[in-house]
C-alpha positions in Angstrom: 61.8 60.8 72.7 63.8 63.7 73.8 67.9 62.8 74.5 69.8 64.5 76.7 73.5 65.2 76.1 76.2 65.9 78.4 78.9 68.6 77.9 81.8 66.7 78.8 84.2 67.5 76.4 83.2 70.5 75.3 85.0 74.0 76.8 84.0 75.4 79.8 82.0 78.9 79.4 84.9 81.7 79.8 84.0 84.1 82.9 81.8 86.6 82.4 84.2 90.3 81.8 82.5 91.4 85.7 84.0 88.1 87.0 87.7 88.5 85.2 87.1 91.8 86.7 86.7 91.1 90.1 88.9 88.7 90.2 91.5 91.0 89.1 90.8 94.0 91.6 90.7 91.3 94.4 94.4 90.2 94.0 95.2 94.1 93.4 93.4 94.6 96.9 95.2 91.4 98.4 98.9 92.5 97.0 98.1 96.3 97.6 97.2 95.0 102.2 100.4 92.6 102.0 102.5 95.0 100.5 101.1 97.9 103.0 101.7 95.6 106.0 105.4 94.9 105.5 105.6 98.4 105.1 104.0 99.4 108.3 106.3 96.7 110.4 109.2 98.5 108.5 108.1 101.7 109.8 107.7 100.8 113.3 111.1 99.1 113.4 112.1 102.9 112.0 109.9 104.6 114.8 111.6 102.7 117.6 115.2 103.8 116.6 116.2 100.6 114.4 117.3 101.6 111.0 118.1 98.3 109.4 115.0 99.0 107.7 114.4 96.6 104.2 111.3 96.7 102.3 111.2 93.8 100.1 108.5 93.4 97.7 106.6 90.6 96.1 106.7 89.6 92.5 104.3 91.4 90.7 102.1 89.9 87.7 100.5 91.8 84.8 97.6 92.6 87.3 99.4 93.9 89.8 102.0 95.7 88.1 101.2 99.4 89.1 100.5 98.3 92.3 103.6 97.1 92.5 105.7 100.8 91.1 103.9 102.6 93.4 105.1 100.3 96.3 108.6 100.9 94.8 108.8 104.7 94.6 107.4 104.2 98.4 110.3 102.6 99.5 112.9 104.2 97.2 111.7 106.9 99.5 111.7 104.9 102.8 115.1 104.5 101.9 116.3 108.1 101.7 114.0 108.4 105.1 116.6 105.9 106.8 119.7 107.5 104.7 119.3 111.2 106.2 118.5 109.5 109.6 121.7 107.9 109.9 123.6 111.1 108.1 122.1 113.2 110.9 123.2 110.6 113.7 126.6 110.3 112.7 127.4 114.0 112.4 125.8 114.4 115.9 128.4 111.6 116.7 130.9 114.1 115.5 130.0 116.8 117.1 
């Protein structure tokens, strides 16, 4: 007679290195289109004359890390954008 075991109790398989993969380029992909959609409402605002422009960004993980400097050296430069734009409107105030 043959006997049949169950696995309980044993570890489950680890994910195959495709899987870990995928997994990881997926939550790049999902941080990369929330990050890029807070910056496009921020922009807007910007296009329609408001200035009180703020990107804030999500915490970023081991996976998303580089995701996430890129998305800060976008806004550090958002943010001198915004600077020069109010510069230039208060010295036309001046004038």
């Amino acid at each position: 007679m043959i006997q049949v075991f169950k696995r309980q109790g044993f570890p489950k398989k680890k994910p195959s290195v495709s899987r870990v993969e995928e997994r990881r380029m997926i939550k790049i992909s999902n941080y990369q289109q929330n990050e890029t959609q807070k910056l496009v409402t921020e922009l807007t605002k910007l296009s329609q004359g408001n200035t009180d422009v703020v990107i804030e960004l999500a915490p970023c993980d081991a996976n998303t890390q580089t995701t996430y400097e890129t998305f800060l050296l976008i806004g550090a430069s958002v943010s001198q954008c915004v600077a020069s734009i109010k510069a230039l409107g208060r010295s036309m105030q001046k004038s």
